[in-house]
N, C-alpha and C positions, 0 to 999 in steps of 0.2 A: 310670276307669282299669282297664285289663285286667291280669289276675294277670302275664301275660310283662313288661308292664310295669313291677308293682308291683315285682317283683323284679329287675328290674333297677335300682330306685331305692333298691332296698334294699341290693343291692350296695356302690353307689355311697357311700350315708351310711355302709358301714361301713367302707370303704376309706379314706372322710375322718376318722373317731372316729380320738382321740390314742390312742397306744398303749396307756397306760395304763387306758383302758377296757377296751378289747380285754381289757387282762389281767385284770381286776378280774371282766369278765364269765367268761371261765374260768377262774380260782380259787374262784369262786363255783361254777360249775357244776361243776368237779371236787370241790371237797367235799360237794356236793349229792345226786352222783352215790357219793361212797364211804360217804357216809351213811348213804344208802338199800338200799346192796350190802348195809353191816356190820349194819342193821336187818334186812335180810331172812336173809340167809345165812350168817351169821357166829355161832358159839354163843353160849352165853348166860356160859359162863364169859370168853370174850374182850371181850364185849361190859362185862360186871363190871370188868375190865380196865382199859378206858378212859375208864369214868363218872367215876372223880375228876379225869381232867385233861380231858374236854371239857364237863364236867354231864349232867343227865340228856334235856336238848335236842340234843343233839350239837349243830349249826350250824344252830339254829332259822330265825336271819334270812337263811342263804345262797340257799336254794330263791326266797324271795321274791325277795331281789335279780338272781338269775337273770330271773324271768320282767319288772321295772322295768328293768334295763340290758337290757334287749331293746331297749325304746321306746325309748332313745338311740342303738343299735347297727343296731337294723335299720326303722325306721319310718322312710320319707322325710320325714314332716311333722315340720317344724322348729319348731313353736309349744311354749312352756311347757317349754322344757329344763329349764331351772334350776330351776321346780318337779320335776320326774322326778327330777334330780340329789336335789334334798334328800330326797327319797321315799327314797333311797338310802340316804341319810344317816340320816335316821331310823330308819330300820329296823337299824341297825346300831347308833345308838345305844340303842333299847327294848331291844337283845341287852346292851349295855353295864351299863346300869342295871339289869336285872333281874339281870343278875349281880352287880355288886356289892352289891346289897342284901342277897344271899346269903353275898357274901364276909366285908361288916361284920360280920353275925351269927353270926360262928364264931366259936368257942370253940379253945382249944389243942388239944382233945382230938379236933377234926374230922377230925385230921391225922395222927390214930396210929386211927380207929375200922377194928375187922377187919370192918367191916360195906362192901362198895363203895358200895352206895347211899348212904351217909351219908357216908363219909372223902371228902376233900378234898385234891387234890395240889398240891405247889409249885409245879408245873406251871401250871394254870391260870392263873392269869391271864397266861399267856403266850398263850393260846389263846381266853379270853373277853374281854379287856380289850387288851394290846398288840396284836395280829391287826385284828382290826376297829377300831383308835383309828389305825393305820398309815393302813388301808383309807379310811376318813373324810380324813385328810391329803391319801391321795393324791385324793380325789372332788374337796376344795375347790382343789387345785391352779389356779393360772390356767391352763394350757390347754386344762383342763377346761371352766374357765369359762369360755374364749374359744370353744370348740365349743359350750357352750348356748346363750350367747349373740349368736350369731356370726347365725344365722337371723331374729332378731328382731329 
């Protein structure tokens, strides 16, 4: 297959993906992308800032899921969706778990510490846990699942 071609088929698979892909893939890329702004260019007192409500990962699992909803978004070959999908999945859940293991083990006083690295906001789990447990919803969706499966 010649590259003019490849991309033309890659067009084509992405013009077929549910929209919901579509979006899942740039929300992903846009936090991926302000991530690595606010890591690079951004101070260290602003950055102090928003450690208690994203952790010390900001959006560990998003950069991966960028480059796995690719293979669904832009790769002609239709074999093994539904494993790529769960790839998805997974990765959004390892982000889940490792948070919450963080979250069970606080204490009252996580949440008043003047330290950033250590205090912990109410915020969070709106950001580490409802965010990515939406995300996971919307992956198992059936039209999702009628797009993985739909080649096989």
């Amino acid at each position: 297959m010649r590259f003019s071609e490849f991309l033309s088929q890659s067009k084509k698979t992405f013009i077929s993906a549910p929209i919901e892909l579509k979006i899942f893939f740039f929300f992903s890329l846009l936090v991926s992308l302000i991530a690595f702004v606010i890591q690079i260019f951004c101070s260290k007192h602003f950055i102090e800032s928003i450690i208690p409500i994203t952790g010390w990962s900001l959006p560990i699992s998003y950069p991966n899921c960028v480059i796995v909803c690719s293979a669904l978004l832009f790769v002609p070959i239709k074999k093994n969706l539904i494993f790529v999908r769960n790839i998805l999945i997974f990765l959004l859940l390892i982000n889940i778990v490792a948070e919450a293991y963080q979250f069970l083990s606080l204490e009252k006083a996580d949440f008043v510490n003047p330290n950033p690295y250590l205090r912990m906001s109410e915020w969070r789990p709106l950001w580490v846990f409802i965010i990515p447990s939406f995300w996971i919803f919307v992956l198992l969706s059936p039209r999702i699942k009628r797009y993985c499966t739909a080649a096989e």
